[in-house]
N, C-alpha and C positions, 0 to 999 in steps of 0.2 A: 448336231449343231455345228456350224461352222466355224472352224477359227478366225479369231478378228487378227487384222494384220497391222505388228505396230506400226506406228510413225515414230523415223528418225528423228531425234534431239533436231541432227545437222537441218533437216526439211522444216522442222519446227522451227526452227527459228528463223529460217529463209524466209517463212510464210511471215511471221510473225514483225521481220525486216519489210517486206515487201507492204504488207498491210500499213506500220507506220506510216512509213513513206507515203501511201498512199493521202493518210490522214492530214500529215505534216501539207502535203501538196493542200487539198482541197481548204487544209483552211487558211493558208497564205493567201489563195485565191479568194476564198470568203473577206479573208481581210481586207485585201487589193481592192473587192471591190465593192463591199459594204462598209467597211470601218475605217479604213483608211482614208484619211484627209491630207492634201499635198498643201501648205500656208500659200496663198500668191496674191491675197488682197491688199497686203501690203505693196505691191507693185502698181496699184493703181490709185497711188494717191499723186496727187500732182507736185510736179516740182516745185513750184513757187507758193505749195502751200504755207499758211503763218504758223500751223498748228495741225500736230499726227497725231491720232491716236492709233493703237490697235489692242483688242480685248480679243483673248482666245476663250471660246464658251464649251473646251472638250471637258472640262472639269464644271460638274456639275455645281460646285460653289460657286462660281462665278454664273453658273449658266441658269440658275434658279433665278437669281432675281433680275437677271436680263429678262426672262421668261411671264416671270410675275409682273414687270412694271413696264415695260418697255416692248414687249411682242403685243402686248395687249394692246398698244397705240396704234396696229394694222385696223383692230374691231373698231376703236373709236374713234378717228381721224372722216370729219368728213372729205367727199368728193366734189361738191357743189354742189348739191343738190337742194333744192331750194326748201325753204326752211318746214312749210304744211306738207312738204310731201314727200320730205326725205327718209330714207331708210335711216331708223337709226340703229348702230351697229352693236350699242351698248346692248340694245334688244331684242335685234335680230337672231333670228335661230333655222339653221344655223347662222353662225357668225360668218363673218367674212375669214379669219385662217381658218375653220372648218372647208368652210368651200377652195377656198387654196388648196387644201390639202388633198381634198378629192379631185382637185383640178392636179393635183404632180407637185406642185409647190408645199412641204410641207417641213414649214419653219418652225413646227416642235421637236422636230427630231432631226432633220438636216442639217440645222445652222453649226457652224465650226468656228466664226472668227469675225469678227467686225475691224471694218479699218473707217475711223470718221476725220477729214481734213476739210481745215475750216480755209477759204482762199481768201484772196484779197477783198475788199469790204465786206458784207455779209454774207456772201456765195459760200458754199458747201456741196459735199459730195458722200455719200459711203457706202464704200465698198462693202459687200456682204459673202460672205465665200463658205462653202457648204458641201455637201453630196446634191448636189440637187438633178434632177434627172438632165438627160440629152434632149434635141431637140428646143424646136419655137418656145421655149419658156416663157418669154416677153404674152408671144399671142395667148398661150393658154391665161396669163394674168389677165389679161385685157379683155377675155371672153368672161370670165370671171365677173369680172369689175363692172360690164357694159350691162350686165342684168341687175344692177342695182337702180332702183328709180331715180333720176336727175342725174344721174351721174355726168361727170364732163369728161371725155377723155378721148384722145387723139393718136393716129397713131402717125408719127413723121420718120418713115425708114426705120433704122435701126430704134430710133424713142421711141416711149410710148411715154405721153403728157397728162398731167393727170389734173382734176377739179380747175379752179378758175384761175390760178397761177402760171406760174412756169416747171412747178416740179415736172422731173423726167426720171424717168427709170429704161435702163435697157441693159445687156448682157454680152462682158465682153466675150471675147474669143476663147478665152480659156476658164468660161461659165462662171463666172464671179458677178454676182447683180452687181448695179451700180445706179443708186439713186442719188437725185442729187436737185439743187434748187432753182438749177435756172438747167439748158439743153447744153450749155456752152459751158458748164459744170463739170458734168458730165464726157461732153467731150475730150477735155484735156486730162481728163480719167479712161480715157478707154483703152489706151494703150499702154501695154506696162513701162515701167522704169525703175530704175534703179538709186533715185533720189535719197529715197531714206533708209536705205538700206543698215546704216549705222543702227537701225532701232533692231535691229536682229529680229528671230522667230522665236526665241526662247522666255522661258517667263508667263506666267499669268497675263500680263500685259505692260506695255510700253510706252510714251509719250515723247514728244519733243515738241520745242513752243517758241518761238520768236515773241516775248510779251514786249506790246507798246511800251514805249519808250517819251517819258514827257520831257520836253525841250528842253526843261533847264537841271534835266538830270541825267546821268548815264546810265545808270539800271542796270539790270544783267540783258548780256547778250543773245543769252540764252538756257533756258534750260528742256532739261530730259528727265524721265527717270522710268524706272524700270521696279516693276510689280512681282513679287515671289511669291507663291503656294506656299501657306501656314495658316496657323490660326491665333494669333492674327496674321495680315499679311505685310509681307516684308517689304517696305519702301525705300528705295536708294533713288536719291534726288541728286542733278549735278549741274550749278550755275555755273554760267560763264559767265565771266566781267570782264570788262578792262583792267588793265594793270593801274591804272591811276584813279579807279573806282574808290570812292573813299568810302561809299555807304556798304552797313555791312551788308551780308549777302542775306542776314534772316527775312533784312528789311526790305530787299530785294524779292524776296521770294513771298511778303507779306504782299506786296504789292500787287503782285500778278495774281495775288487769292482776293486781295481785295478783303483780308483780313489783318488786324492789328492786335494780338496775344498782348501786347502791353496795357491796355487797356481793358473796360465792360461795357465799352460802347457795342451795344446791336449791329452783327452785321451778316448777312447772308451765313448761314450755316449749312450749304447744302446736303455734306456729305461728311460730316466730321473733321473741315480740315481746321478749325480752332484746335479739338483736340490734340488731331497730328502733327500740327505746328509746335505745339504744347511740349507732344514727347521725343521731339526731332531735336537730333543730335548734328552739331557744324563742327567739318576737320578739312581744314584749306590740306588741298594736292599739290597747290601749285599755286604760286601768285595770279593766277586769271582764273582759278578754280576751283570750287568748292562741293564736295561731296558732304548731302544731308541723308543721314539715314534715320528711317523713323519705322513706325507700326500704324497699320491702319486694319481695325475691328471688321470682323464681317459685318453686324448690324450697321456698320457705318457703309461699310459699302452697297450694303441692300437700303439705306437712307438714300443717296447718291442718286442711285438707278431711280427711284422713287419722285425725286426731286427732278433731275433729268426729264423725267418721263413728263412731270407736270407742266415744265416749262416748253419742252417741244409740242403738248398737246395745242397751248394756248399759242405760241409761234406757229404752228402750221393749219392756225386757222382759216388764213387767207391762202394756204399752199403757194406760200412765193417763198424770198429768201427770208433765214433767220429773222429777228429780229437779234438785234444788240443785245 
């Protein structure tokens, strides 16, 4: 019987070096290009927006009930189609993201990051940024969308126009959708910028807001505020005033919610912000500045998405701009 011939410790472990490394490579490369999301939606919110959002949905706390209430608005949003002969999406099978999906577009698993800005009167835009594949993305939607019966939809260059409105969807250059409520929405979305960059990439998600301002009062100039991973999750709010603001800042910031905690008069509850008004704590930084820091509940924010979902379902009825 032959002798077996050992292997050196030294080769042992060269091999054992070399193998790693191999592994280490192949999966930075699975990372690079399956898991890894680069933020850039944020770059295509318009400058002269009144109001940014952006929500990161890598964390699946957030990304469930975007999921649950608000992806579900692709199945049942109609196209135009007219009312004895339209598909309806509630009940079609498959659904319309089923067919996205098989079409490349597949918003259960790809989406990473919404960015929604609201522009001057009711126009709107939002960016949506993802893995989403290379290539005509726009045409594959639209090849998609055109076999639904009545559908209405156009394609102008880079838009594609969808039901009896002015909604547009198209895809900038560095693959970010970008839907939005009129074409000229959209346009001044298509190229990035660097406007709101103050709202950073960090955080669950971000805001900033220019709120109306009624004539015979100053109000705050502005606020922002910025969303932390917990349970609950961690809210830091930050008004700007004038320095000759006499009104406080809570009632400032009641204002732009369109709620009033001093009171039980009924008033919109969308998303728990009575409560979070409730548990919100005011520490002036600065004479023009006021950091609120407060909590806001998962269930409140899966109420939110909920509510959200309800109101754009019946605003995009007509597929034009918002309504107020």
């Amino acid at each position: 019987m032959p002798e077996r011939r050992s292997v050196s410790a030294r080769a042992l472990a060269l091999f054992s070096a070399g193998l790693g490394l191999l592994l280490l490579g192949l999966g930075f490369v699975a990372y690079r290009e399956l898991l890894h999301y680069e933020r850039r939606a944020l770059r295509h919110a318009p400058a002269g927006a009144t109001f940014v959002a952006r929500v990161d949905l890598e964390q699946l706390v957030l990304f469930e009930p975007v999921r649950k209430h608000l992806l579900a608005l692709v199945d049942h949003i109609s196209l135009g189609a007219d009312a004895e002969g339209a598909l309806s999406q509630k009940d079609a099978h498959p659904g319309r993201l089923a067919r996205l999906r098989e079409a490349g577009l597949n918003l259960g698993l790809d989406l990473r990051e919404l960015v929604f800005a609201r522009l001057s009167g009711s126009d709107w835009v939002l960016a949506v940024g993802g893995l989403f594949p290379d290539g005509d993305l726009i045409e594959r939607v639209a090849h998609v969308l055109a076999a639904e019966p009545g559908a209405r939809l156009r394609r102008e260059g880079a838009l594609l126009l969808l039901g009896s409105g002015d909604l547009a969807l198209a895809r900038a250059a560095d693959g970010v959708l970008l839907l939005g409520s009129h074409p000229s929405a959209v346009e001044q979305a298509f190229l990035p910028n660097d406007a709101h960059r103050a709202l950073g990439r960090e955080g669950a998600a971000a805001f900033a807001a220019l709120p109306p301002r009624p004539r015979d009062e100053a109000g705050a100039l502005r606020i922002s505020g910025r969303l932390d991973y917990g349970d609950p999750f961690a809210l830091t709010l930050e008004v700007e005033h004038a320095a000759s603001d006499a009104s406080p800042p809570r009632q400032a910031l009641e204002r732009w919610l369109h709620v009033d905690t001093t009171t039980f008069t009924p008033s919109v509850d969308w998303g728990g912000e009575r409560a979070l008004l409730a548990r919100a704590q005011f520490a002036a930084a600065s004479p023009t500045l006021t950091r609120v820091t407060t909590t806001w509940e998962r269930a409140e924010v899966d109420r939110a998405c909920r509510s959200l979902a309800t109101w754009l379902e019946a605003a995009a009825a007509h597929l034009g701009p918002l309504a107020q």
